[in-house]
C-alpha positions as CSV (number, residue, x, y, z in Angstrom):
1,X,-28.7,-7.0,0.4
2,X,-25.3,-8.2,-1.2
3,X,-25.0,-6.3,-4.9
4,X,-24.2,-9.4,-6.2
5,X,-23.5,-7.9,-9.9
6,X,-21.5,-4.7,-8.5
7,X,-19.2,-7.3,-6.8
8,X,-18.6,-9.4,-9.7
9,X,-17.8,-6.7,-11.7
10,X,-14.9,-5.7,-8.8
11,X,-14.3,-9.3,-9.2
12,X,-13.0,-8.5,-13.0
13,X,-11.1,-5.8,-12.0
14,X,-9.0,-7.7,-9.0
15,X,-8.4,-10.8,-11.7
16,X,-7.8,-8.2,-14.7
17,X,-4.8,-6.6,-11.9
18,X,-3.8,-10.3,-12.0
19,X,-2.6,-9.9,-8.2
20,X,-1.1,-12.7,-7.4
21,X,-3.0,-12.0,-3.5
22,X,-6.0,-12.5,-5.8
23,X,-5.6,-16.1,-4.1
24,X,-5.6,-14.9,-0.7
25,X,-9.0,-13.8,-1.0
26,X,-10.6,-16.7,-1.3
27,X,-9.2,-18.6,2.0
28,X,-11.4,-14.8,3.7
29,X,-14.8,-15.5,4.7
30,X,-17.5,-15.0,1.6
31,X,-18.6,-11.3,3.0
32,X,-15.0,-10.5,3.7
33,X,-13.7,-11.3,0.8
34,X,-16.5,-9.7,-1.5
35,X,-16.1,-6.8,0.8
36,X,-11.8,-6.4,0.5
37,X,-12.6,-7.3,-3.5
38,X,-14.8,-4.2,-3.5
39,X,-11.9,-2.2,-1.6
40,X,-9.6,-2.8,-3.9
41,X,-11.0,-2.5,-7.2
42,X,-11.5,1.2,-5.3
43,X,-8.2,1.2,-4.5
44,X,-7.0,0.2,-8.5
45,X,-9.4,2.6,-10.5
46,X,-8.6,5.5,-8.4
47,X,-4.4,4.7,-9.2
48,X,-5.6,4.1,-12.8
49,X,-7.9,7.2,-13.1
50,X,-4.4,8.9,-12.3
51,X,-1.9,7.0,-14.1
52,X,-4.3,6.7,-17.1
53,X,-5.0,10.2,-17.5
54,X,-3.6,12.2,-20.1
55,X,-2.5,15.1,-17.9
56,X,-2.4,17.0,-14.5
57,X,-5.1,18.7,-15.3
58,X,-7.3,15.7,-16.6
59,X,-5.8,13.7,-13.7
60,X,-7.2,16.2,-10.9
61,X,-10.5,16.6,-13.1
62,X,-10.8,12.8,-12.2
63,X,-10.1,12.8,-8.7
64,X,-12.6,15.5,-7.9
65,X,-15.4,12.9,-9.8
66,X,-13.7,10.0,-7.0
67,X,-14.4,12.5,-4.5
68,X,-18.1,12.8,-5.6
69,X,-18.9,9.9,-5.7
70,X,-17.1,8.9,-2.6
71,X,-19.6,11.8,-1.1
72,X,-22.6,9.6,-2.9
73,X,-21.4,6.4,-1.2
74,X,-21.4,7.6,2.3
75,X,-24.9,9.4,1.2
76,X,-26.4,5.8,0.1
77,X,-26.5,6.7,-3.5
78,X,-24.2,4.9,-5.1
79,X,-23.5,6.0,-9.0
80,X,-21.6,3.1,-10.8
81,X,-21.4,-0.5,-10.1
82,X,-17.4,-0.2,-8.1
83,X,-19.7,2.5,-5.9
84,X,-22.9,0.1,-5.4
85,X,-20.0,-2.6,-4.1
86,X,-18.4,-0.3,-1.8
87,X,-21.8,1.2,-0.5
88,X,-22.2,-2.3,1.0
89,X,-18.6,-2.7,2.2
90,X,-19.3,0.3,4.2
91,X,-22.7,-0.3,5.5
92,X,-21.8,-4.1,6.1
93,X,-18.2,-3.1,8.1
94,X,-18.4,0.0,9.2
95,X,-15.3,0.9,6.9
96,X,-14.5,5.0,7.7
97,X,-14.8,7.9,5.2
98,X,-11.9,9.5,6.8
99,X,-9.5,6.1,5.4
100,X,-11.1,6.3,1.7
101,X,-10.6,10.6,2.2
102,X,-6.9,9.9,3.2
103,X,-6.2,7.2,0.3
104,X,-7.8,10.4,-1.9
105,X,-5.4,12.8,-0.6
106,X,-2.1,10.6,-1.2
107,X,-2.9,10.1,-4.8
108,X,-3.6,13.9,-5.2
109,X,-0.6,14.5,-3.3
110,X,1.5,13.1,-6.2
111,X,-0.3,15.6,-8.0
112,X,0.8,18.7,-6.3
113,X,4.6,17.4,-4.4
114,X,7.5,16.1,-5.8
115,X,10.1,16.5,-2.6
116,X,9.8,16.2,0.6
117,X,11.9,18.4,3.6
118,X,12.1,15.9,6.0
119,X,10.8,12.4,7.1
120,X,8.1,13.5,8.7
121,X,6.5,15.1,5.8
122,X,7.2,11.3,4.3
123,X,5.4,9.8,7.2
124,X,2.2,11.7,6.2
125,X,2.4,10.9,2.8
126,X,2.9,7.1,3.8
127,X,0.1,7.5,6.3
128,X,-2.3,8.4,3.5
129,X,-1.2,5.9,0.4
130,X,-0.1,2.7,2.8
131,X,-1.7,3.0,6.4
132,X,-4.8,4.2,4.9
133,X,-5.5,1.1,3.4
134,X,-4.4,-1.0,6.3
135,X,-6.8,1.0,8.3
136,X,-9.3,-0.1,6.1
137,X,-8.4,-3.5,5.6
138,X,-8.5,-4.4,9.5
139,X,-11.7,-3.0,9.9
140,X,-13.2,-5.2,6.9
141,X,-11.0,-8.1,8.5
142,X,-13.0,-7.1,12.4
143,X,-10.0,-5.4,14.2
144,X,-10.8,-1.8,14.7
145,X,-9.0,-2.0,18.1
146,X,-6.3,0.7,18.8
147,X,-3.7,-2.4,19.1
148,X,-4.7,-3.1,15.5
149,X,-4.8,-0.1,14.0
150,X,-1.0,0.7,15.3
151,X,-0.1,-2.0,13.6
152,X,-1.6,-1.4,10.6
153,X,-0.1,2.3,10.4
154,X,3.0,1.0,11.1
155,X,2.9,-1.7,8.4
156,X,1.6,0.8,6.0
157,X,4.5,2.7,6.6
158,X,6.9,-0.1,6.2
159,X,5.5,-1.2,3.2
160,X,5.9,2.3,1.4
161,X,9.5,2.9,2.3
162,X,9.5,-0.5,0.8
163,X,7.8,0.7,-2.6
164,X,10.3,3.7,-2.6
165,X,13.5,2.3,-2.2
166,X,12.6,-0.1,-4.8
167,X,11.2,2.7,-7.2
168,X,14.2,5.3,-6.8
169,X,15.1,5.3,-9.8
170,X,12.1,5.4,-12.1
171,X,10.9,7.9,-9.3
172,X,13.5,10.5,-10.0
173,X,13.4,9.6,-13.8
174,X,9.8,10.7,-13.4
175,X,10.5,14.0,-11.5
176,X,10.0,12.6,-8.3
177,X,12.4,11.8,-5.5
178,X,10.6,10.6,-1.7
179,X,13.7,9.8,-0.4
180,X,13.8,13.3,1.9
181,X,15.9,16.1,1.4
182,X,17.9,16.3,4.5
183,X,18.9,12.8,3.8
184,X,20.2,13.3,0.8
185,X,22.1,16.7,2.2
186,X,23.2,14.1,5.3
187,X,24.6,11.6,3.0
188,X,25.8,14.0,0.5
189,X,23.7,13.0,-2.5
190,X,23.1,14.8,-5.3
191,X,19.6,14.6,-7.1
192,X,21.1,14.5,-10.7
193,X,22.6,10.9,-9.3
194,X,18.8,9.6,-8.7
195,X,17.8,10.8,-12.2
196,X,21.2,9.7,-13.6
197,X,21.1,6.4,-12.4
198,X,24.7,7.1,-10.9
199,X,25.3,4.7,-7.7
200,X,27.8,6.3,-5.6
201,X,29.3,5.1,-2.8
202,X,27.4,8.1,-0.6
203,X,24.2,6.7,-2.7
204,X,24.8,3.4,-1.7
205,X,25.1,4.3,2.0
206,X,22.1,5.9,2.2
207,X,20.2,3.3,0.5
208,X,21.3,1.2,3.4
209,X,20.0,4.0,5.7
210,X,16.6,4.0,4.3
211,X,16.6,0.1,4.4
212,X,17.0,0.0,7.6
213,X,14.5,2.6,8.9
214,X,11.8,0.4,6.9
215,X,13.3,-2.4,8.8
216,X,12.9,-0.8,12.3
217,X,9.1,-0.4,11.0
218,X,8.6,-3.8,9.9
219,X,10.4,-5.0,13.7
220,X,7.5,-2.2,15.0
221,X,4.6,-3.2,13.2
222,X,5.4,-6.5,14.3
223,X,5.7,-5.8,17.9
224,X,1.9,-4.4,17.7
225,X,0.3,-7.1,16.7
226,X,-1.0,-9.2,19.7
227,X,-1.4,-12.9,19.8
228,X,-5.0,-12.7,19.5
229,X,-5.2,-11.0,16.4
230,X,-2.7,-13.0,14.2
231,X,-4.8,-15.6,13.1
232,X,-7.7,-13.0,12.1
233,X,-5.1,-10.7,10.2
234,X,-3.4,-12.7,7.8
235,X,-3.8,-11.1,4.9
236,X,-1.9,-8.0,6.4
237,X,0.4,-10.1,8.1
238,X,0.9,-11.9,4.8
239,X,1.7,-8.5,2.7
240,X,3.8,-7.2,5.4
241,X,5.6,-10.7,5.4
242,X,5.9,-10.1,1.5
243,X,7.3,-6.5,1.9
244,X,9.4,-7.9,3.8
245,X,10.9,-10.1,1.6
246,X,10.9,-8.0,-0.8
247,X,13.0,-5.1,1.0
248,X,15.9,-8.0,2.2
249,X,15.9,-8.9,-1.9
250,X,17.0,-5.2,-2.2
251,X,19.6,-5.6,0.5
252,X,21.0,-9.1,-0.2
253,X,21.4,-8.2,-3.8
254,X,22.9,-4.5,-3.2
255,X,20.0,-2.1,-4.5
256,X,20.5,-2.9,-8.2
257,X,17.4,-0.2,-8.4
258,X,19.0,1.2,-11.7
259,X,19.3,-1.8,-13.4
260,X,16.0,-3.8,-12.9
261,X,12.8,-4.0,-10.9
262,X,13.6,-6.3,-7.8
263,X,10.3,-8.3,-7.0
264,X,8.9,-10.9,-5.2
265,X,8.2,-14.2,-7.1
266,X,4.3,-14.6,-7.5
267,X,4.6,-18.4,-6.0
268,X,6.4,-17.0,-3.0
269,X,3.8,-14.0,-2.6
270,X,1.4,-17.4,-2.7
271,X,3.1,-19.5,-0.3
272,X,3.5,-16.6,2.5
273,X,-0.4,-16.1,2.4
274,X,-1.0,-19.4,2.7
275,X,0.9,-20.7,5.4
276,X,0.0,-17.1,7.1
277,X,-3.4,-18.4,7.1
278,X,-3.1,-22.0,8.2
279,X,-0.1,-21.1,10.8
280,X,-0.1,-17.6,11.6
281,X,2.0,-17.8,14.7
282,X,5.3,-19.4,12.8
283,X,5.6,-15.8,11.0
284,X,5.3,-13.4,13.7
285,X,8.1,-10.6,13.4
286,X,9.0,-11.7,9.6
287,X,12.4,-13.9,9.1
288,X,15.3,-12.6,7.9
């Protein structure tokens, strides 16, 4: 039976985020949408049980009480009302413990790494903060197929390179740089630039780098997705379509990402979801 009460509460939590995909929601089907509603207020208090936390230590104390009670879910004894709603949104989808385990590991991962050697050691982090949750999104959305889920790895990754390039700067101010080492050694960029908010012309040429490698993933994700499963994937085609947007902002107005926080406009984010749903084939591959 549908925990009504556990799903309004994650119900509070999406509108409290004030998400401006809040909107998108509600053009899902009912059990869909209660069920990605339950997924992300997941999603939002595990970020917040980390970001809110007063220290490492207090930080990884709450992760290990996610991770029990992720245990609890998958056990059927779910201990607080965000766990009731998910308990459903498992047993109703089929959603994987191995997705919610990897979404775990990426936000302990910020925990424990601050660098990264090369890109694939970026890819895995990627996999487990982004494609994790596109993972479980298609399987709450009814595409579990091996077609979908490439694309919604590759989307995840997209999206995430995305996130970084836009976050350099407060990144590095923060002790952390994603952007990996042997491109900064190719490019010949120093760190104290990143945490100095210097933009060289080296910098500025592998910003430009980085774009377009989340470009070629966008072009890739895009590629995956078969005709058939457009018009039941919009949401994901409609936050990939966002990314998207939101990466060629960065590019057309020069990676300004030491001066302000490039975004997308929240009646933009609406009008991609929307005409995603309604006329999912105009959008296939993203414009540019």
């Amino acid at each position: 039976m549908k925990p009504k009460t556990a799903i309004a509460a994650c119900r509070q939590i999406l509108k409290r985020s004030g998400s401006s995909f809040a909107l998108a929601f509600n053009v899902i089907p009912p059990d869909q949408r209660n069920a990605m509603t339950a997924f992300y207020a997941f999603c939002r208090c595990v970020d917040d049980a980390v970001d809110e936390a007063a220290d490492t230590a207090a930080a990884r104390l709450s992760l290990e009480q996610w991770k029990n009670k992720i245990n609890l879910v998958f056990e059927g004894r779910p201990q607080d009302q965000i766990c009731e709603a998910l308990c459903w949104t498992v047993e109703r989808f089929g959603v994987k413990r191995e997705h919610l385990d990897l979404i775990l590991e990426g936000v302990e991962q910020d925990l424990q790494v601050n660098r990264y050697a090369g890109f694939a050691d970026l890819y895995e982090y990627c996999y487990r903060v982004a494609s994790a949750v596109g993972l479980t999104c298609i399987t709450i959305l009814g595409e579990d197929s091996a077609e979908a889920s490439l694309y919604a790895e590759l989307t995840g990754i997209a999206v995430q390179l995305t996130n970084i390039l836009r976050d350099v700067g407060e990144d590095a101010r923060l002790g952390r740089i994603y952007i990996p080492q042997e491109d900064l050694q190719t490019f010949r960029v120093a760190e104290d630039d990143l945490v100095a908010g210097r933009m060289t012309k080296n910098l500025k040429k592998l910003l430009r780098f980085e774009a377009n490698r989340a470009q070629c993933y966008y072009d890739l994700a895009a590629g995956a997705l078969g005709r058939k499963m457009r018009h039941r994937l919009f949401f994901p085609e409609a936050l990939r379509q966002t990314y998207r947007r939101l990466l060629h902002k960065l590019i057309e107005e020069d990676f300004p990402v030491f001066k302000r926080r490039i975004s997308v406009g929240k009646r933009e984010k609406i009008s991609i979801a929307l005409k995603h749903r309604f006329h999912p084939a105009t959008f296939i591959g993203g414009s540019r």
